[in-house]
C-alpha positions as YAML, in Angstrom:
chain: A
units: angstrom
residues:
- id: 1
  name: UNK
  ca: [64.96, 28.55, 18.69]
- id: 2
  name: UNK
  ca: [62.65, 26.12, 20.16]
- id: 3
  name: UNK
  ca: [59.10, 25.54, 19.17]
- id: 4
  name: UNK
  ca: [57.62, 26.98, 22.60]
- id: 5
  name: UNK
  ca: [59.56, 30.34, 21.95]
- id: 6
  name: UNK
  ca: [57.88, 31.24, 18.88]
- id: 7
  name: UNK
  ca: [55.25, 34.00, 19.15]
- id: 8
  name: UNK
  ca: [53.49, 36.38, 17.13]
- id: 9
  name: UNK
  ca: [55.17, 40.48, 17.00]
- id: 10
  name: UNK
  ca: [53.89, 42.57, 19.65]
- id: 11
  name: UNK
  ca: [51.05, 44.63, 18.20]
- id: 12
  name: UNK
  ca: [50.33, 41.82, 15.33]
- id: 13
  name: UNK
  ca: [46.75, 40.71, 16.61]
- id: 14
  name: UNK
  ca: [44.86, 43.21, 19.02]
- id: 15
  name: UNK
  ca: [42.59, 41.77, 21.24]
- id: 16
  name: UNK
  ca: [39.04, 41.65, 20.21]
- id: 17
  name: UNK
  ca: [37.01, 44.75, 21.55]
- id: 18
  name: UNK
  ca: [34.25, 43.34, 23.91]
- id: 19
  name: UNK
  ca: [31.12, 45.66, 23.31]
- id: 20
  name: UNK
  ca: [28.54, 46.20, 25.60]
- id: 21
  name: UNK
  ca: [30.70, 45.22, 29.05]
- id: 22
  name: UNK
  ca: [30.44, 48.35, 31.52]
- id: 23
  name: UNK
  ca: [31.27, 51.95, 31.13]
- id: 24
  name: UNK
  ca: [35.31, 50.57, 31.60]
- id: 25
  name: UNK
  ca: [35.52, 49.05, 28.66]
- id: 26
  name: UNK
  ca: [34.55, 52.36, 26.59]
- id: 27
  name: UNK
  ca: [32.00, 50.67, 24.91]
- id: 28
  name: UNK
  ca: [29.49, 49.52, 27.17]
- id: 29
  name: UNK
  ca: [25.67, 49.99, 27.36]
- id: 30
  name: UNK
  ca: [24.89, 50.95, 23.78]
- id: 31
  name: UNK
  ca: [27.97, 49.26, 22.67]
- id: 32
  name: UNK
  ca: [28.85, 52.06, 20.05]
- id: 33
  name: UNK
  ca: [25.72, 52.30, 18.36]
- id: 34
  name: UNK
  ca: [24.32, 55.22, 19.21]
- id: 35
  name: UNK
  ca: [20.89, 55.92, 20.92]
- id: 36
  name: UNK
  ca: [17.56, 54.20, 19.10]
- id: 37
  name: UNK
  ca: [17.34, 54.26, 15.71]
- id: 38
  name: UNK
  ca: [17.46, 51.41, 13.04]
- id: 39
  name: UNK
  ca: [21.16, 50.58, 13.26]
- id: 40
  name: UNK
  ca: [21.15, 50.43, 16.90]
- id: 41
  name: UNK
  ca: [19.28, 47.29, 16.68]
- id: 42
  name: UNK
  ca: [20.06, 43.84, 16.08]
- id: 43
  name: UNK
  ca: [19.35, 42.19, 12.76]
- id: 44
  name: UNK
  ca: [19.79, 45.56, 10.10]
- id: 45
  name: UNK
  ca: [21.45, 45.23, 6.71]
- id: 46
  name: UNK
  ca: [21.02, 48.41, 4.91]
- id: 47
  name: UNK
  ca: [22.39, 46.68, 1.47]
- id: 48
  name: UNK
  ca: [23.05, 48.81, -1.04]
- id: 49
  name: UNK
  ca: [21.86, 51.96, 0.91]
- id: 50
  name: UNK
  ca: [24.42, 54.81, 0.58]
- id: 51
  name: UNK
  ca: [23.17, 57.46, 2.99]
- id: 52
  name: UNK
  ca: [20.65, 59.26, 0.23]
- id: 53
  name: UNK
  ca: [23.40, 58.96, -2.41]
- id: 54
  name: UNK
  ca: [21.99, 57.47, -5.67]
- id: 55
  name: UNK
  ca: [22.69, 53.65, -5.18]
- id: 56
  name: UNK
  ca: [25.64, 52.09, -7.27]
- id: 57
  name: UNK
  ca: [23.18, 49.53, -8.92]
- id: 58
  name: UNK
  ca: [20.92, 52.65, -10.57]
- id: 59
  name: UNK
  ca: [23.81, 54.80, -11.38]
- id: 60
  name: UNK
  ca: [25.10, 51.54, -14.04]
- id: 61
  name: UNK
  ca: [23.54, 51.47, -17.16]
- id: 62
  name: UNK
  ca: [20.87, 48.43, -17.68]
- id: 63
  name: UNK
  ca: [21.31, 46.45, -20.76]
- id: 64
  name: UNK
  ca: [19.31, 43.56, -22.00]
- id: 65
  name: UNK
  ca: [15.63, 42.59, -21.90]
- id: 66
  name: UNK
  ca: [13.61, 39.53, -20.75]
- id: 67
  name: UNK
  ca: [11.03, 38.47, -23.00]
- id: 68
  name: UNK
  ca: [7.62, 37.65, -20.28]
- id: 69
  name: UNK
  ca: [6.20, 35.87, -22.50]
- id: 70
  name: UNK
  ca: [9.45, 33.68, -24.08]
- id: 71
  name: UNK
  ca: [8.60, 29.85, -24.78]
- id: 72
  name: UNK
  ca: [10.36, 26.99, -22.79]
- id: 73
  name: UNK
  ca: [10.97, 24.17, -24.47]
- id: 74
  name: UNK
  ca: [12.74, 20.66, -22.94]
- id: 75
  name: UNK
  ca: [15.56, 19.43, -24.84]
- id: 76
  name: UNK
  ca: [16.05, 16.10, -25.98]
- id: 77
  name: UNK
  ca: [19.34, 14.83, -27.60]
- id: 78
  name: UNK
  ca: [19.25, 12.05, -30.45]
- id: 79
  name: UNK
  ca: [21.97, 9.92, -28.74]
- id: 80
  name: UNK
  ca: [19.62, 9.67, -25.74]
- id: 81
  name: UNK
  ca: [16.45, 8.63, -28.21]
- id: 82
  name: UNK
  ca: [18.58, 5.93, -29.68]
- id: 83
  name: UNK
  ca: [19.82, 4.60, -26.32]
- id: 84
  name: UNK
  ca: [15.78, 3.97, -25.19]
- id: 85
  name: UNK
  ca: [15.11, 2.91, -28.18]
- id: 86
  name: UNK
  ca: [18.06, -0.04, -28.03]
- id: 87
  name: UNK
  ca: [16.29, -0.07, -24.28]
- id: 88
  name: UNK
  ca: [12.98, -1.09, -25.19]
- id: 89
  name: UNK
  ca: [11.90, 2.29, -23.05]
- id: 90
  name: UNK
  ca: [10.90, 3.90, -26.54]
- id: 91
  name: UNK
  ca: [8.84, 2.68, -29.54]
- id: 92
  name: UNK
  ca: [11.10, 3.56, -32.71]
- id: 93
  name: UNK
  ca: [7.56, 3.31, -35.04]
- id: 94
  name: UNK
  ca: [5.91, 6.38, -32.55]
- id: 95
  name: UNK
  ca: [8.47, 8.62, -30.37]
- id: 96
  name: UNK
  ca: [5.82, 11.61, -29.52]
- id: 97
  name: UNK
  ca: [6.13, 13.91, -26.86]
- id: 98
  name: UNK
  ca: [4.06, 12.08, -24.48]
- id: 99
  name: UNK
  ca: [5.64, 9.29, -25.15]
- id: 100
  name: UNK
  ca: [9.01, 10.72, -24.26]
- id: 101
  name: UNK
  ca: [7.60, 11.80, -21.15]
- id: 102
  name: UNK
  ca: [6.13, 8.44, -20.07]
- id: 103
  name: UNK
  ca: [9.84, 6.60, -20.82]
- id: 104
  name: UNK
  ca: [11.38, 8.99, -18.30]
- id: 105
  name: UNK
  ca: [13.74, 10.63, -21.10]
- id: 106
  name: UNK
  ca: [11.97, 13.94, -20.50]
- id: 107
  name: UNK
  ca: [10.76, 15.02, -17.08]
- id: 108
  name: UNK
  ca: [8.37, 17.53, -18.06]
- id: 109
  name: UNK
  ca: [7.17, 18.60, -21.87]
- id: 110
  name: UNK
  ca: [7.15, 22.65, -20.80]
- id: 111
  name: UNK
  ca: [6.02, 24.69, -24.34]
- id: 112
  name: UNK
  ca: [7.05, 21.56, -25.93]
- id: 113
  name: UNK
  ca: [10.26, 19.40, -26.61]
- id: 114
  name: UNK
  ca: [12.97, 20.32, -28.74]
- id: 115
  name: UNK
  ca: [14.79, 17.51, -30.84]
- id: 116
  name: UNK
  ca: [18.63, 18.27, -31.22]
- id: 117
  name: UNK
  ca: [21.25, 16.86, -32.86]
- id: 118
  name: UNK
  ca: [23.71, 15.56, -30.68]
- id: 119
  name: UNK
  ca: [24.56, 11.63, -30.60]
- id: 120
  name: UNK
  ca: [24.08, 9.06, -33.17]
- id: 121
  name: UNK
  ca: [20.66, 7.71, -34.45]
- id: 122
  name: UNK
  ca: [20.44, 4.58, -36.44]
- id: 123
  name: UNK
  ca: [17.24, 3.39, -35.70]
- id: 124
  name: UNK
  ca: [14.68, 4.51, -37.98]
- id: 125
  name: UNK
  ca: [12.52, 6.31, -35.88]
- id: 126
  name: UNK
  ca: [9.28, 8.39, -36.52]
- id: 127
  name: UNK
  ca: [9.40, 11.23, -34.07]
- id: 128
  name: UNK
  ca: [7.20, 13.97, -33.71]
- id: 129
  name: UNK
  ca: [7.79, 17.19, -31.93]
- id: 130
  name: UNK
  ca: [7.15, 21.02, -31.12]
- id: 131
  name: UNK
  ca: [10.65, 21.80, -32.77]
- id: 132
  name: UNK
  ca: [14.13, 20.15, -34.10]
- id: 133
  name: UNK
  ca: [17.41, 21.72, -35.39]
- id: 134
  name: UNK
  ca: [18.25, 21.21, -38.80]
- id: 135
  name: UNK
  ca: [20.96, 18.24, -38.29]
- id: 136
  name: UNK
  ca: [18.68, 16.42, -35.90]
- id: 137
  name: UNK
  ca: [16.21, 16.16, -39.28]
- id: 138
  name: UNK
  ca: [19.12, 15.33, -41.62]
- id: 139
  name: UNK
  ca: [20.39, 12.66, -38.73]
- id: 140
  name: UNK
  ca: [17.06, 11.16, -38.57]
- id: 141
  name: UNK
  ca: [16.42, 11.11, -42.47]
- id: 142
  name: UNK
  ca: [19.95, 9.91, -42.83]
- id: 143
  name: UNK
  ca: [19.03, 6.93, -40.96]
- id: 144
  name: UNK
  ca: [16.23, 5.89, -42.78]
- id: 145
  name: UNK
  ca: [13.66, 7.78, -39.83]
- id: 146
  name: UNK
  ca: [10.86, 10.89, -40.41]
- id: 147
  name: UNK
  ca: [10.83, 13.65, -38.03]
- id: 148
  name: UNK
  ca: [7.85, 15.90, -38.33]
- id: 149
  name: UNK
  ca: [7.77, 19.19, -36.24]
- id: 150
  name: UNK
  ca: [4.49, 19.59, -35.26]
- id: 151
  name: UNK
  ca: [2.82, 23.31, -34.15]
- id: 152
  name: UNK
  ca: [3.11, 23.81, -30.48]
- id: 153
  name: UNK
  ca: [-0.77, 22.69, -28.43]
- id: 154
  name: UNK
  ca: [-1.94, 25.83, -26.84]
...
């Protein structure tokens, strides 16, 4: 066997029907669509529509709830405060939430930043913020620092 005699098995890949090529072709002018309608036109996508049958997506059970009204807050890592602080991008005597947001550390305050405790701190910083996590306040105590969790501004 030589590489020009290889071939696919009769019958393995019908040709492509060509719609909408003459009455010879058996599916020419309406190209098996049907007469008017939605479907016969270009461009439909009936997702999730199952002829009057009750959708797949109601008949499941919904679980869960999303609170509307649920508070945002950015999150801020003590390893990255102690790497602008060794920076000079961050004042260890006054790391507020504006100030965060002026170094570049956080991009936007949202319903306030959130210290937590990932990373090492050894700079003893004063930081004050919406919220913290309990280590990030031990972390920041444990290196000499105050971290005061101040009520959200409305």
């Amino acid at each position: 066997m030589k590489l020009h005699e290889l071939h696919d098995n009769p019958g393995s890949s019908p040709k492509r029907k060509r719609v909408g090529r003459g009455p010879g072709s058996g599916v020419g002018k309406t190209g098996g669509r049907g007469i008017k309608g939605q479907k016969s036109r270009s461009g439909v996508a009936l997702n999730a529509y199952e002829g009057g049958q009750m959708p797949l997506y109601q008949r499941l059970p919904k679980r869960g709830f999303n609170k509307p009204n649920a508070k945002h807050y950015a999150i801020v890592n003590l390893g990255l405060i102690q790497k602008f602080i060794e920076a000079g991008k961050l004042d260890a005597a006054n790391v507020t939430e504006d100030a965060l947001v002026a170094s570049g550390l956080v991009r936007r305050k949202l319903d306030g930043v959130r210290v937590l405790a990932k990373g090492e701190i050894t700079a003893a910083a004063t930081i004050t913020v919406t919220g913290a996590s309990k280590g990030a306040v031990e972390a920041v105590e444990k290196a000499g620092g105050k971290l005061t969790v101040a009520a959200a501004a409305e």
